[in-house]
C-alpha positions in Angstrom: 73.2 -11.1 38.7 73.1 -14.8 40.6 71.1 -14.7 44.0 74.7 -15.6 45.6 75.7 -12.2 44.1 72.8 -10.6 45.7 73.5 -12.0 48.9 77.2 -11.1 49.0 76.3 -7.6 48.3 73.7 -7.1 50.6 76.2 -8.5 53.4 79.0 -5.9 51.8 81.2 -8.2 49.9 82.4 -7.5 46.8 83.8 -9.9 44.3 87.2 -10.2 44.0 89.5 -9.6 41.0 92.6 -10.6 39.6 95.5 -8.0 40.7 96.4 -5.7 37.8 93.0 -5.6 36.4 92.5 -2.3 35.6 88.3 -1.1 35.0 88.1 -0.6 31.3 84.3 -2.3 30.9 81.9 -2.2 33.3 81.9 -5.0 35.6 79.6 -6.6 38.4 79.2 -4.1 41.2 82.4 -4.3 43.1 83.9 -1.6 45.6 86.5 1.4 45.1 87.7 4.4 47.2 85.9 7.2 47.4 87.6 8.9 50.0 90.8 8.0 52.1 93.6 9.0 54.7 97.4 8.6 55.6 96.9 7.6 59.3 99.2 9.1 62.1 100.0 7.8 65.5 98.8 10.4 68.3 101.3 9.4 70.9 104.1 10.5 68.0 102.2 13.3 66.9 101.8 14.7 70.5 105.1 14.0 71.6 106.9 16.0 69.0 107.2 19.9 69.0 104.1 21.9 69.4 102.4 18.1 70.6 99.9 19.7 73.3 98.2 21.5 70.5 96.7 18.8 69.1 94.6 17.8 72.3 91.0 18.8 72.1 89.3 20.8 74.8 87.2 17.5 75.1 90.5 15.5 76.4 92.3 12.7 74.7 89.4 10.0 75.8 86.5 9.7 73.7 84.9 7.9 76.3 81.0 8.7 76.9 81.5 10.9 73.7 80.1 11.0 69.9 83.1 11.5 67.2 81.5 13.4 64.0 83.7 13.7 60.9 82.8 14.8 57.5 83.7 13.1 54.6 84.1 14.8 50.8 83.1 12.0 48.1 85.2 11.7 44.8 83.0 8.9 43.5 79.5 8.1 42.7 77.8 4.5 43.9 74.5 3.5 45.4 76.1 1.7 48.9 78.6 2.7 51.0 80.9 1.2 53.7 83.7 2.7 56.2 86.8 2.2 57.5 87.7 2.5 61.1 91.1 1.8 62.2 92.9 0.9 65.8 96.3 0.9 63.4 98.2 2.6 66.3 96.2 2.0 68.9 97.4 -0.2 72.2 94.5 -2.1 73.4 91.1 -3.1 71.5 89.0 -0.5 70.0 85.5 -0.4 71.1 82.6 1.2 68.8 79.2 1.0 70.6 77.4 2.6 67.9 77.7 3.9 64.6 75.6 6.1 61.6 75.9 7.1 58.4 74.0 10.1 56.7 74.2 12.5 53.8 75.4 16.0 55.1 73.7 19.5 55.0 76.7 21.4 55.5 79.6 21.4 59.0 78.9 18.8 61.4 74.3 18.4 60.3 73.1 15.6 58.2 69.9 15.2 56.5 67.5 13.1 59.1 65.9 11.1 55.9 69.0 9.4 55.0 70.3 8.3 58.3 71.7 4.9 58.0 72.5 2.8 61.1 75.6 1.1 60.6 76.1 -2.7 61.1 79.4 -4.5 61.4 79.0 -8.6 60.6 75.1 -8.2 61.1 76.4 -6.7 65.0 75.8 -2.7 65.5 78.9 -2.6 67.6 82.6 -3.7 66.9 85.3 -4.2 68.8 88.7 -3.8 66.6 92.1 -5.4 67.8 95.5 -3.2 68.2 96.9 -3.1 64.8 94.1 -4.0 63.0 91.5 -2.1 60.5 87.8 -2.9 59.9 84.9 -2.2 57.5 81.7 -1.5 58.1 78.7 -3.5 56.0 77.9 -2.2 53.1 74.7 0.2 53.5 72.2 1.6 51.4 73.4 5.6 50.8 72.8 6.7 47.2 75.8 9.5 47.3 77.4 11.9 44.7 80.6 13.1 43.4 81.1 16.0 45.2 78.5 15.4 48.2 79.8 14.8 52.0 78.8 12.0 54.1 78.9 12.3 57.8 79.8 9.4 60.0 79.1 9.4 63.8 80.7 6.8 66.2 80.0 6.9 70.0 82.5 5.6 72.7 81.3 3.6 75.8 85.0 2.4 76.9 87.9 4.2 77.6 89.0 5.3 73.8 92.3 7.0 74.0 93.5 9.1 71.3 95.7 6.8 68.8 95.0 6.7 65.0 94.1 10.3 63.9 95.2 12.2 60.4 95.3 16.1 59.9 92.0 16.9 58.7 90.7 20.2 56.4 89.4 22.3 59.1 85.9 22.4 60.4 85.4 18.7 59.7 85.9 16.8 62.9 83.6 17.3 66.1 83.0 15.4 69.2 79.2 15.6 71.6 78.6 14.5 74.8 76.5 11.2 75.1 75.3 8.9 72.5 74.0 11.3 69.5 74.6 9.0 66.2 71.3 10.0 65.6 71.0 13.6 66.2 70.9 15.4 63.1 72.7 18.4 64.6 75.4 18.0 67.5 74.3 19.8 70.9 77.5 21.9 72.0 80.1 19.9 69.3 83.5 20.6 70.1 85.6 21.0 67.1 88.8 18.3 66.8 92.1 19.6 65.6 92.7 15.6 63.9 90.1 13.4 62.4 90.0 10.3 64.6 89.8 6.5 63.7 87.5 6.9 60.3 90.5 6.5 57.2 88.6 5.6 54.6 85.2 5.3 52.8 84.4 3.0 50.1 81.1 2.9 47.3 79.7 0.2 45.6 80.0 0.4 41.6 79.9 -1.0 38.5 81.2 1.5 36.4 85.0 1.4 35.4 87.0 3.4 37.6 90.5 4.8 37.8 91.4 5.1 41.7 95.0 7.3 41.7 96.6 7.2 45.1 99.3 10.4 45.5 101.4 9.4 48.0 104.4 11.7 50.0 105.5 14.1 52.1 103.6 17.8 52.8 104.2 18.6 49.2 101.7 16.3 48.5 99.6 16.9 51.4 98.8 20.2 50.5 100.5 22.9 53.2 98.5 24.3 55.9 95.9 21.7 56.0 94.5 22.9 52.3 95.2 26.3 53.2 97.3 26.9 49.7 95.5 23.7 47.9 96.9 20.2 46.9 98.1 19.4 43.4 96.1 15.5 43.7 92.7 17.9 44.3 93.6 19.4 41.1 94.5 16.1 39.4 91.3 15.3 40.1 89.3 18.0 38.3 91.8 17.5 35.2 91.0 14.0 35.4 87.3 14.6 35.5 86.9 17.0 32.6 88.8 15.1 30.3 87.5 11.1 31.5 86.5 9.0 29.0 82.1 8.8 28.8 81.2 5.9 31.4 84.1 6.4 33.6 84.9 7.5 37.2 87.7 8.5 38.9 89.4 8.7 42.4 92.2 10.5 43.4 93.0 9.9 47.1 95.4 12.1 48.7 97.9 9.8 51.2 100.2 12.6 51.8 101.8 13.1 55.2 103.6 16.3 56.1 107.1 15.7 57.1 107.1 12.2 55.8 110.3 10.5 55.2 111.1 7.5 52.3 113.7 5.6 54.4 112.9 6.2 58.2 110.0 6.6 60.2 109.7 10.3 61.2 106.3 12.1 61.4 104.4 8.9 60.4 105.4 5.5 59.6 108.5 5.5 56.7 107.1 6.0 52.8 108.6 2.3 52.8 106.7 0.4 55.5 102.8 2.4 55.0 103.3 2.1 50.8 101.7 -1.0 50.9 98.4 -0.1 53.7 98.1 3.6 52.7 98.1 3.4 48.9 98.0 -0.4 47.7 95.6 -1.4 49.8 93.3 1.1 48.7 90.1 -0.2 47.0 90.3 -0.4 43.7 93.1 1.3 43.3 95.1 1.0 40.1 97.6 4.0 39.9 100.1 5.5 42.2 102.3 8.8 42.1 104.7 8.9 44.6 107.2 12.2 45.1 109.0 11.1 48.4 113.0 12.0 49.1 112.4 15.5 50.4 112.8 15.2 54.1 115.3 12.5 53.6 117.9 14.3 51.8 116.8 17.4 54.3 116.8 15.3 57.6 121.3 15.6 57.0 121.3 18.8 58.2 119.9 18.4 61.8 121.6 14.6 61.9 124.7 16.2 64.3 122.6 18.0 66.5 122.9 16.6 70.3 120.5 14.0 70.8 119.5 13.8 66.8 122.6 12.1 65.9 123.1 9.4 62.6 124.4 6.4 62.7 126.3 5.3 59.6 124.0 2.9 57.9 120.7 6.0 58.3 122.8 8.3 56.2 120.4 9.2 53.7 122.9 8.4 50.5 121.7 8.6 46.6 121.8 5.2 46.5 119.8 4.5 49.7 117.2 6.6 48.5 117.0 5.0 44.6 116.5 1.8 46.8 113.8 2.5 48.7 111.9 4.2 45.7 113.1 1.0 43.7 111.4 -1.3 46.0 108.2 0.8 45.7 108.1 0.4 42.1 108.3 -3.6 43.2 105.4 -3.6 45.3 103.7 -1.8 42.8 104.2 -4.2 40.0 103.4 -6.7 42.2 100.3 -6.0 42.7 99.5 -5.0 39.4 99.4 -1.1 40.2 100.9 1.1 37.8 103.7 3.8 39.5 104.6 7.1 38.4 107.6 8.6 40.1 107.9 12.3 40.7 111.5 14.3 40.7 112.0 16.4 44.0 111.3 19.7 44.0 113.9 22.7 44.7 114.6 23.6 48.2 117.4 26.0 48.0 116.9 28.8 50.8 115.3 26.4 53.3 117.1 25.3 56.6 117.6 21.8 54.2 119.7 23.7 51.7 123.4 22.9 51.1 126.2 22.1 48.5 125.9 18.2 49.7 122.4 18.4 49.7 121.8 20.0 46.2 124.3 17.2 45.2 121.9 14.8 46.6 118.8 15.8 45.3 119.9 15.9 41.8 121.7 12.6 41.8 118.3 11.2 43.0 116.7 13.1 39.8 119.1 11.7 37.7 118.0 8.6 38.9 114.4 8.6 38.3 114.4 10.4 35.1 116.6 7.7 33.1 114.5 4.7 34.6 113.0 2.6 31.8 111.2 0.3 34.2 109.1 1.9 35.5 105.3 3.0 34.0 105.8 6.9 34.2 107.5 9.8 35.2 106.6 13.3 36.7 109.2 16.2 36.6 107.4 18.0 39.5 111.5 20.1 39.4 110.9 21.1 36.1 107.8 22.4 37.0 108.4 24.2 40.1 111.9 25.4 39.4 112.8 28.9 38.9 114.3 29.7 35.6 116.4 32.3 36.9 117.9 29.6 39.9 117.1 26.1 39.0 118.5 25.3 42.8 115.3 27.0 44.3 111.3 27.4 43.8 109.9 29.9 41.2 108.5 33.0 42.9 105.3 32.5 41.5 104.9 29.4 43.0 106.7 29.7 46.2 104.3 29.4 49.4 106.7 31.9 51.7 108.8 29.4 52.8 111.0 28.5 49.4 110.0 24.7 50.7 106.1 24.2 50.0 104.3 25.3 46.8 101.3 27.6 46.9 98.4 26.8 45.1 99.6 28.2 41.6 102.7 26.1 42.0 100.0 23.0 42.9 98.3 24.0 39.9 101.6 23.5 38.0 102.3 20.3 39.8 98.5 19.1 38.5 99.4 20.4 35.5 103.1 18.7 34.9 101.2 15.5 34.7 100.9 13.5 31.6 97.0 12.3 32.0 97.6 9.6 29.3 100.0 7.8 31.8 96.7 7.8 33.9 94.4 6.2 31.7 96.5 3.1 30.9 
C-alpha cells in the first residue's frame, strides 16, 4: 500500500469505489457496516400514545451526563469508526467527549482497550441539525460476534431527538464525565438508544452487507423479544459463506413504519435512501414494506385521523412507491429483493377491501421481471387452512407479528443465492 494510502487510513478515510461494485476479491482496506439503526424522532415518538414512557428517570437532557450504549458486531476488522447523528435534532449537537472500548458484558468494558475517540484530529464535535458524523477511524481489533461500547458525555443542553428502540439492557446514562470509567457508577438504564446509529470496521476482505428494511415485521416484535428473521439471515448466511468472505446483515426495521406516509418514523420512501443505501458497503437490500399502509384505511375516518383523497393508500400507489425503491436501488448499484406482505386477517387491519388490497399488491411484486429478486414472506407465513391469516405455529398472539418460528420461516423463505450475486 502507497504512503498516501497509509495516511488516508490512519486519518479514517477509505477509498472510494465505483457504485455497484459488489466485494468478490479482496480489495484495499476500505470500510463496511458492522452494526446499524433506523433512527426515530423523540418529539414523534413521545408525542404519540404511550409517549411519556419513553422518558428516562434521568430526564430528556443529557446535559452534565455520560450516554453508554452497547453495540453487537456482525463483522470482523482491525479499526473502527462511529456514527453519531443530530438527524432530528433542532439545534447543533454538542459531544465533549467520546471512547471506544471492547465490552465485558452490560454497560463494563475492558480498561486495556479503551480508545479515545477523535473527530477531524479534535476530541470534541459539534454536529449541525440534520446532519450525521463519523468518528476517525481508531485502532480496536474486534470480532464477529463481540460488543463494543461507546460512551459520549454531554456539556450543553442535549435534548432528547434522534433515538431508535434498542434490545433491552443496552443503553445507560452516568452522572459526570465517565468515558473512561470501565464500569458506570449508579447507570441509569435508557428505554431508546440515543444519537449512536451506526458503527463501521475497516477491511479488506469481500463483504456482502444486506440491509432488511420495513415495518415491525422486520424489526423483530417486542424489541427481540420473539427474534428477527434478518438475525437469522445472518446465521444462514454465515454457515453457508463462501471461504474469505464476510457478511452483514443490518436490521433498518421500524415498528409501525409506513411505505407512502410518514407515520412512526420517516415514510419507507424518504429514509430508503439514509437508512439502507447509505449504509457502508452495502450491496443488498430486502425490503417487505405495505403492511401499515394498506392497514392505516381502517382508522382513516376516525375524527381527527381523517384521509384526504390523494393519501388513500390504493394498489397502485403502493406498487409506486415500492417501484421507485427498486430505482434508487439500481441507481446506486444495490441489488433489491422485494418481499410479499404477510397475512393479517383477525387484526384490527382486517377487511374484504383490505384483503383485496394486499393481494393485488402481491400480485404486483410476484410478476415483476425487473427487479433482482423476490421473497414470498405470504407463502411462508400463511396458514394452509386460511391463506387470509398467519399460520398458528407462527403466529406471535396477535395474528399481526410472527414469533420466532414464523421469523425462522421468514429466514428460511430466502433464496441465499439471490444474496451472493
Amino acid at each position: 500500500m502507497t504512503a498516501c494510502c497509509l495516511a488516508l487510513l490512519a486519518l479514517g478515510v477509505h477509498a472510494v469505489t465505483r457504485d455497484g461494485d459488489l466485494p468478490r476479491q479482496p480489495a484495499e482496506a476500505h470500510w463496511v457496516a458492522s452494526w446499524a439503526v433506523a433512527p426515530l424522532d423523540f418529539r414523534e415518538m413521545a408525542a404519540g400514545p404511550g409517549g411519556p414512557t419513553f422518558s428516562s428517570p434521568a430526564g430528556n437532557d443529557l446535559r452534565g451526563q455520560t450516554l453508554r450504549q452497547q453495540i453487537e458486531l456482525s463483522l470482523d476488522g482491525e479499526r473502527i469508526r462511529i456514527r453519531f447523528s443530530n438527524r432530528f435534532g433542532k439545534t447543533p449537537l454538542r459531544i465533549a467527549a467520546a471512547t471506544a472500548a471492547r465490552g465485558t458484558g452490560g454497560d463494563a468494558f475492558s480498561p486495556a482497550t479503551l480508545r479515545v475517540l477523535h473527530f477531524g484530529g479534535r476530541t470534541s464535535l459539534t454536529i449541525a441539525p440534520g446532519a450525521d458524523a463519523w468518528s476517525d477511524g481508531v485502532e480496536l481489533p474486534v470480532q464477529a460476534g463481540q460488543t463494543v461500547v461507546v460512551s459520549a458525555f454531554f456539556d450543553r443542553a442535549t435534548p432528547f431527538s434522534t433515538v431508535s428502540m434498542p434490545e433491552p439492557g443496552t443503553a445507560w446514562v452516568a452522572a459526570g464525565n465517565a468515558v473512561g470509567a470501565p464500569k458506570l457508577k449508579n447507570p441509569t438504564p435508557l428505554v431508546l438508544n440515543q444519537i449512536v446509529t451506526g458503527l463501521d470496521v475497516l477491511t479488506t476482505k469481500p463483504v456482502r452487507t444486506v440491509v432488511a428494511f420495513g415495518d415491525s415485521i422486520t424489526a423483530g416484535t417486542s424489541e427481540g423479544s420473539f427474534g428477527a428473521y434478518p438475525d437469522m439471515l445472518a446465521t444462514r448466511l454465515r454457515d453457508t459463506r463462501p471461504a474469505g468472505q464476510d457478511v452483514a446483515v443490518l436490521n433498518a426495521g421500524i415498528g409501525g413504519n409506513r411505505l407512502l406516509s410518514d407515520g412512526v418514523g420517516p415514510s419507507g420512501l424518504s429514509r430508503f435512501e439514509l437508512d439502507a443505501l447509505r449504509q457502508s458497503g452495502v450491496t443488498h437490500a430486502i425490503v417487505l414494506l405495505g403492511t401499515n399502509d394498506i392497514g392505516r384505511t381502517v382508522f382513516a375516518r376516525v375524527p381527527g385521523a381523517e384521509l384526504a383523497s390523494r393519501d388513500w393508500p390504493t394498489a397502485e400507489r403502493i406498487t409506486e412507491g415500492l417501484q421507485q425503491l427498486v430505482k434508487q436501488a439500481r441507481a446506486k448499484g444495490v441489488k433489491l429483493l422485494l418481499g410479499t406482505v404477510p397475512p393479517f386477517k383477525n387484526t384490527p387491519y382486517w377487511n374484504g377491501a383490505n384483503e383485496a388490497l394486499r393481494e393485488a399488491v402481491n400480485r404486483w411484486i410476484r410478476s415483476r421481471q425487473d427487479i433482482d429478486g423476490v421473497i414470498d414472506f405470504d407463502a411462508a407465513l400463511r396458514d394452509p387452512a386460511d391463506p387470509q391469516a398467519l399460520n398458528p405455529l407462527f403466529d406471535s398472539g396477535d395474528h399481526l407479528h410472527p414469533n420466532k418460528a414464523g421469523h425462522a420461516a421468514m429466514a428460511a423463505a430466502i433464496d441465499l443465492r439471490e444474496l451472493e450475486e
